[in-house]
C-alpha positions in Angstrom: -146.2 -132.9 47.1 -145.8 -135.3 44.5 -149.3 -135.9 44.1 -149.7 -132.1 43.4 -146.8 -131.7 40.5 -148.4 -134.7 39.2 -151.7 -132.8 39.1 -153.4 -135.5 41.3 -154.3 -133.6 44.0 -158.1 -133.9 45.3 -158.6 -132.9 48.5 -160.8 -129.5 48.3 -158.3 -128.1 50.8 -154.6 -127.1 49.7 -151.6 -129.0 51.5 -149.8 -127.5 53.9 -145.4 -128.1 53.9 -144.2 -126.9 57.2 -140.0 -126.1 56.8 -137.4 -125.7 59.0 -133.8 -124.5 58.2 -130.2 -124.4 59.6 -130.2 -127.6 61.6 -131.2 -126.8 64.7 -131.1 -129.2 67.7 -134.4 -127.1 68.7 -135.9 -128.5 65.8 -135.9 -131.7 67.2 -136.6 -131.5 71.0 -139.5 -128.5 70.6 -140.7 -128.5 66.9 -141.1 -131.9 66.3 -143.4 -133.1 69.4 -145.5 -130.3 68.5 -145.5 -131.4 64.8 -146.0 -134.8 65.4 -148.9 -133.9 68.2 -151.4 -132.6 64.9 -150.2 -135.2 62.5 -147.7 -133.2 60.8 -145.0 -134.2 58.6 -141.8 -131.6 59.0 -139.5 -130.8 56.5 -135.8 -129.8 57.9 -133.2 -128.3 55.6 -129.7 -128.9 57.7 -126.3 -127.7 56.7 -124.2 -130.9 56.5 -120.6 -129.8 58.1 -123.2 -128.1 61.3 -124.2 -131.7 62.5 -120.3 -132.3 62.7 -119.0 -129.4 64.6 -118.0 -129.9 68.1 -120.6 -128.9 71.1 -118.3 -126.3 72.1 -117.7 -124.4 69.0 -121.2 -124.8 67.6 -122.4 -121.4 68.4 -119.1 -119.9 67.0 -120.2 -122.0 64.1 -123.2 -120.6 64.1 -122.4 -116.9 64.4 -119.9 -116.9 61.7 -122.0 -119.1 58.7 -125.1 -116.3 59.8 -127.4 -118.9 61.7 -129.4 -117.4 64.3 -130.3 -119.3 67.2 -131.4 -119.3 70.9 -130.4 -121.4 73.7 -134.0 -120.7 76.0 -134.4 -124.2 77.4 -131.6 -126.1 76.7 -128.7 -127.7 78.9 -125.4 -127.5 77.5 -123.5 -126.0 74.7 -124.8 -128.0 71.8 -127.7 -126.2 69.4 -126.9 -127.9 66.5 -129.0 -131.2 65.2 -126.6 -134.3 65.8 -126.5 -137.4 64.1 -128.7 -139.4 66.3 -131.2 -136.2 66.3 -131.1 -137.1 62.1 -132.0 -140.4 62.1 -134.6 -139.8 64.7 -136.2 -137.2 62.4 -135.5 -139.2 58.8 -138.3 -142.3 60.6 -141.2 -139.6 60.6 -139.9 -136.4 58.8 -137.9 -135.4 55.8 -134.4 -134.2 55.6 -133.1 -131.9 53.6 -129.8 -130.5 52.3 -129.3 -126.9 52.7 -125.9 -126.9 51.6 -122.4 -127.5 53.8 -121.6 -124.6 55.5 -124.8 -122.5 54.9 -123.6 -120.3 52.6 -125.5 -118.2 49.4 -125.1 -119.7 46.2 -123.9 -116.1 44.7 -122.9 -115.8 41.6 -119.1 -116.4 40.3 -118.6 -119.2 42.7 -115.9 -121.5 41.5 -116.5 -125.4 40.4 -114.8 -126.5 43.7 -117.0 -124.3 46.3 -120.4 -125.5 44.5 -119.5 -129.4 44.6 -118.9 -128.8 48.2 -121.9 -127.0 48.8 -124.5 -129.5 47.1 -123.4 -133.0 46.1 -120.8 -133.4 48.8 -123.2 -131.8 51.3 -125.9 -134.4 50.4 -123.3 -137.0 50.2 -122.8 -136.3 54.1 -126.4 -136.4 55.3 -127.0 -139.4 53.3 -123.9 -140.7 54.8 -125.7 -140.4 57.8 -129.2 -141.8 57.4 -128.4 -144.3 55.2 -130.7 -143.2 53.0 -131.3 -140.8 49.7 -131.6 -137.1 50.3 -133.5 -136.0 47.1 -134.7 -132.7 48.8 -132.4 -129.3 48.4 -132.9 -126.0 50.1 -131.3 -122.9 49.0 -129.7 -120.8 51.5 -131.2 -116.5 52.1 -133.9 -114.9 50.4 -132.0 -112.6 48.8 -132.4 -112.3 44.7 -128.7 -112.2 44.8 -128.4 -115.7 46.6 -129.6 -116.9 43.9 -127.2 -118.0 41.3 -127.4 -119.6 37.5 -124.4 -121.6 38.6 -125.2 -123.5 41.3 -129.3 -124.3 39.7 -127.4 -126.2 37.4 -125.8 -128.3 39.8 -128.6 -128.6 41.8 -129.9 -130.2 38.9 -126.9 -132.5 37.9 -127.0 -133.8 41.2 -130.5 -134.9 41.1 -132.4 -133.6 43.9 -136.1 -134.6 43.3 -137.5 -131.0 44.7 -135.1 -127.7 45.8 -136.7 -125.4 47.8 -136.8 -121.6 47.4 -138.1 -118.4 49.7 -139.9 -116.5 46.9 -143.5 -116.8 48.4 -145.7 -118.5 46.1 -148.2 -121.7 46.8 -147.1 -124.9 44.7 -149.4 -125.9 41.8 -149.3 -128.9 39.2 -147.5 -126.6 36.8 -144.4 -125.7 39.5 -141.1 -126.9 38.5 -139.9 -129.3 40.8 -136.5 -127.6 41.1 -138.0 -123.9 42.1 -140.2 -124.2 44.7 -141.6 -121.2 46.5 -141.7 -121.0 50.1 -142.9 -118.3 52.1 -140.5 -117.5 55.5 -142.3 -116.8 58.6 -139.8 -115.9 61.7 -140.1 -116.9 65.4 -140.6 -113.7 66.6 -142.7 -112.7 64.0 -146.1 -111.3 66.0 -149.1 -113.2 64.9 -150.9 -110.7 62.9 -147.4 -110.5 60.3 -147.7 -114.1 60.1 -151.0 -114.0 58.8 -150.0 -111.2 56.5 -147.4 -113.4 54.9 -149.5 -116.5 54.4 -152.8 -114.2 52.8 -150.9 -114.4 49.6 -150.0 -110.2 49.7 -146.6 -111.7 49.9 -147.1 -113.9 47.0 -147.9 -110.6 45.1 -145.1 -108.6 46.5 -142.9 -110.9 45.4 -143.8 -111.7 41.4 -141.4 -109.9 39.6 -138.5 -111.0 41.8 -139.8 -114.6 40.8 -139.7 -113.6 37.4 -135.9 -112.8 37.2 
């Protein structure tokens, strides 16, 4: 990704970043085996106060900060990422912050909310690795999820990259602080898949970009 913004990029084939959100103990035990069975480097986006919540009330948790989830193949309560799941994933993978509680950066949120949403969320995860979480991921779609607000303390707390859902591929000239992604769902049948990757998306979505 670096090598990219920087312009540096030379392989005749574009780069693939494959994202996860929400912190999902899934992630770990199904994603990542698969990921690291073709080589790939994953990029998970957790909500900092999800690794914390008890096994019990995690899919309370969940229902109530809108994180969808399944429990197909799993023993036990937990479905959220715990600590040891995050330093297992930081050796080969990347870990993002995608805020505290998972919640939309709208605007009119007061100074208090967005400190806990961003710095202290990363000051958690990092807390937790031991290591510097320069990676941000907002949190919905949504144009109104989006807020003036909380970019600029995304920026004064010095994330290196913050990820958005705007559909667009990542060029040398991409600001570092607005990068596109495009969302692709688990139930999403193959054929929409492709339809969101041929760049129609990208299209769809240019003036929504623009604002």
């Amino acid at each position: 990704l670096r090598r990219v913004l920087r312009g540096e990029w030379t392989d005749p084939r574009p780069g693939l970043l494959v994202t996860f959100d929400d912190g999902l103990r899934t992630h770990a035990e199904v994603a990542a085996p698969i990921l690291e069975k073709y080589g790939f480097c994953g990029w998970f986006m957790v909500p900092a106060d999800f690794v914390s919540v008890p096994e019990s009330e995690q899919q309370q948790w969940a229902l109530d900060h809108h994180i969808r989830f399944s429990t197909e193949g799993l023993t036990g309560p937990r479905i959220g990422l715990d600590e040891n799941d995050l330093r297992m994933l930081s050796a080969r993978h990347v870990i993002g912050c995608h805020t505290s509680s998972h919640r939309r950066l709208v605007a009119g949120l007061d100074a208090t909310t967005l400190a806990e949403e961003i710095p202290t969320a990363r000051s958690t995860l990092e807390d937790v690795l031991g290591t510097e979480v320069s990676v941000f991921t907002w949190v919905g779609g949504e144009e109104a999820s989006y807020s003036t607000e909380a970019a600029r303390v995304i920026r004064q707390t010095g994330f290196e990259f913050a990820f958005m859902t705007n559909s667009a591929p990542i060029v040398g000239t991409t600001d570092p602080l607005h990068l596109q992604r495009s969302n692709v769902e688990a139930e999403f049948p193959i054929e929409l898949t492709r339809l969101v990757l041929s760049g129609f998306y990208d299209w769809l979505y240019r003036a929504k970009r623009e604002r």
